[in-house]
N, C-alpha and C positions, 0 to 999 in steps of 0.2 A: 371748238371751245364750248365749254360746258354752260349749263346758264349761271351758275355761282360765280365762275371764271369771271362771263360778260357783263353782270353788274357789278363786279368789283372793278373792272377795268373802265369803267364809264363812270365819273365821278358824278353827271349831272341825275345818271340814273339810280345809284349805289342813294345818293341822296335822298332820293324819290321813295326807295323801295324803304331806307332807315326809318322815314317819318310816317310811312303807311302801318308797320309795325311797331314801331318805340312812341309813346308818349309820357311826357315827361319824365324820362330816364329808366323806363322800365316796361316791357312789351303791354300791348297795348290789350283789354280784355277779351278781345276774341283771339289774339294770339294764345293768351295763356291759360284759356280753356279749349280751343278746339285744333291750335297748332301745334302748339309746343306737346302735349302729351302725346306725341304723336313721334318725337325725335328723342325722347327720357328713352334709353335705358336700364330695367330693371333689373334687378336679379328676383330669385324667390325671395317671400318672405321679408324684401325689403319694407322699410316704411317711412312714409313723409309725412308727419305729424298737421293734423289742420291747421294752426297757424303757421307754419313755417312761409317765408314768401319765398317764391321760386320765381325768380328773374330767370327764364330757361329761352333763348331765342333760339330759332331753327338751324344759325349759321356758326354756330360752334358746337361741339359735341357734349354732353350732359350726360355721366352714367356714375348708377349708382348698385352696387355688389350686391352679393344676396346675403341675405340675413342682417344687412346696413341698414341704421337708421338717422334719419335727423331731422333733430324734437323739435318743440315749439320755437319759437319767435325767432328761428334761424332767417335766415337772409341767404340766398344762393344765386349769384351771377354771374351767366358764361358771357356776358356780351362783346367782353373784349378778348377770351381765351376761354378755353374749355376746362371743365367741371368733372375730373373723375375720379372716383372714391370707392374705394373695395370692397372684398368681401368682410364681414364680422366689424364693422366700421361703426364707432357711435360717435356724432355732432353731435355736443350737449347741448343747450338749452339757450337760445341769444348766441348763435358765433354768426358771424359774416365769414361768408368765402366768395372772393371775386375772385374770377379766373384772371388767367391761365394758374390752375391751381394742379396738382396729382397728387391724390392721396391711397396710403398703401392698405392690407387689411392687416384686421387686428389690432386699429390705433384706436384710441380713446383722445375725442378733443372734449376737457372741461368747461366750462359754461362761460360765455362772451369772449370768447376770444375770434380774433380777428386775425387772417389771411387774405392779403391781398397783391395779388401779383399786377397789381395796375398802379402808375403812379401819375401823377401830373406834372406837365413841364411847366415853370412860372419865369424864367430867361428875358422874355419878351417883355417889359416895362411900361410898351405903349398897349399890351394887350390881357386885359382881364384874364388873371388864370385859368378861369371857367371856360375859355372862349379857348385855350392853349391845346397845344397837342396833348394826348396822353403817352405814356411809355408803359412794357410789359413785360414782365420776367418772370419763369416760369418758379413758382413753388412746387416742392419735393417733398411731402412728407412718407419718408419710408416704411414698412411696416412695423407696426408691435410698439410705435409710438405711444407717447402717453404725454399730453400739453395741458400742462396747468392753467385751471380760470383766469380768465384777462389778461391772457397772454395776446403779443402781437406776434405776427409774424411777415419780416419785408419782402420785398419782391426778391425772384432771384433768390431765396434761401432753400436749401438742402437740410433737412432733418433726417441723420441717417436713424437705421434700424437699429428698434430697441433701446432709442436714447428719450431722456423726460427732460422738459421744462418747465420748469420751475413756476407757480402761479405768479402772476405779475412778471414776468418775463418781457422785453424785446430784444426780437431775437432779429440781426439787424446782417451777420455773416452765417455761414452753415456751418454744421456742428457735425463732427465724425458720428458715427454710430458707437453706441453703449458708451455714452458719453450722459451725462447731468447739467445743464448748464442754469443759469440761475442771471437776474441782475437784470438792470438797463444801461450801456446795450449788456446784452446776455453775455457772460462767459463759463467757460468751461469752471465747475467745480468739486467733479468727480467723474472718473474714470474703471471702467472695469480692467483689468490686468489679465490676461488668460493664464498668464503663468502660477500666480499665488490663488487664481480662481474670486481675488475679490474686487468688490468697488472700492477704490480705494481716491482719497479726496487727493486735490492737485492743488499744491502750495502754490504756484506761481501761475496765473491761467497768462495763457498768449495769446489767445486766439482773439 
C-alpha cells in the first residue's frame, strides 16, 4: 500500500496529516511556498499573475498548459478535486475554480466567473452546514470555450466545444457543443446547423 493510500485509509491519521497542512481552509504557508510548487504542472510560457491565490495542495493534481495564463485576483482550489487547464487557456481577472474542475485549451473565461465542482450537504438539521459533508462533480469545459463575466458554473456541468455563455449566465445542466446559452438557469439560445452552415437562434429552448 502506498503512503497516500495509508493515510487515506486511516481516518485518525488522514486527520493529522489535513491540519498539519490546511489552516483555515487554505494550505498552510510553508505548504504554498515550498510544497506545493513542487506538484504545479507547467507548460512553457505559462503564467500565474502575482495576485492570483493558488490554493494548490499536494494530494490532487494541479496543471496548467503552456502558453496559459491566470490573471489577477483569481482564486484556484484542488483541495477537494483536481485543477487542470490547457494549452492557450486565459482565466480572466477575479474567477474562482474549485476542483474537481477540467478545462480544455483555447477557452477564454471572462472576468468573475465562478466554477465549482464542490457542493455542500445541509440534509442534517441537527448539524451546521459548515460542519456537513461536501459532495463533488466533475466540470467539463471543452475546448475553444468562450464564458461570459459572472457567469456560474455547477457541479457536474459539461461545456461542450466551441459553445459561449452568455455573461451573467448560470449554467446549472450541460450544454452540447456549438451551442449559445444565455439565462438563469442557462438555456439553450442558439445553435450552429452544419447543414445551412449558420448560427441559427432556437425558438423553443428544452434543455
Amino acid at each position: 500500500m502506498s503512503l497516500k493510500a495509508a493515510i487515506k485509509s486511516n481516518p485518525a491519521i488522514k486527520a493529522f496529516v489535513y491540519k498539519l497542512i490546511v489552516s483555515n481552509a487554505r494550505p498552510r504557508w510553508w505548504v504554498r511556498c515550498f510544497v506545493s510548487p513542487l506538484f504545479y504542472k507547467r507548460g512553457k510560457k505559462s503564467a500565474i499573475r502575482r495576485t492570483a491565490r493558488m490554493d494548490i495542495l499536494p494530494f490532487n493534481n494541479f496543471r496548467l498548459g503552456q502558453y496559459s495564463t491566470i490573471e489577477d485576483f483569481c482564486t484556484v482550489n484542488n483541495g477537494v478535486g483536481e485543477v487542470i487547464i490547457g494549452d492557450h487557456t486565459r482565466v480572466g481577472i477575479g474567477n474562482v475554480i474549485i476542483g474537481p474542475v477540467s478545462i480544455g485549451n483555447h477557452v477564454i473565461l471572462a472576468q468573475n466567473i465562478v466554477l465549482s465542482g464542490l457542493n455542500h450537504t445541509y440534509t442534517d438539521i441537527n448539524t451546521p452546514i459548515r460542519l456537513q459533508k461536501v459532495t463533488t462533480a466533475d466540470i467539463f469545459i471543452e475546448d475553444e470555450v468562450w464564458i461570459g463575466a459572472n457567469s456560474v458554473i455547477t457541479a457536474g456541468v459539461t461545456i461542450g466545444k466551441h459553445s459561449v455563455v452568455a455573461g451573467g449566465s448560470v449554467v446549472t445542466k450541460s450544454v452540447p457543443s456549438f451551442c449559445v446559452v444565455a439565462g438563469n438557469p442557462a438555456k439553450i439560445i442558439k445553435c450552429y446547423n452544419k447543414e445551412t452552415d449558420k448560427w441559427e437562434r432556437v425558438r423553443y429552448a428544452t434543455n
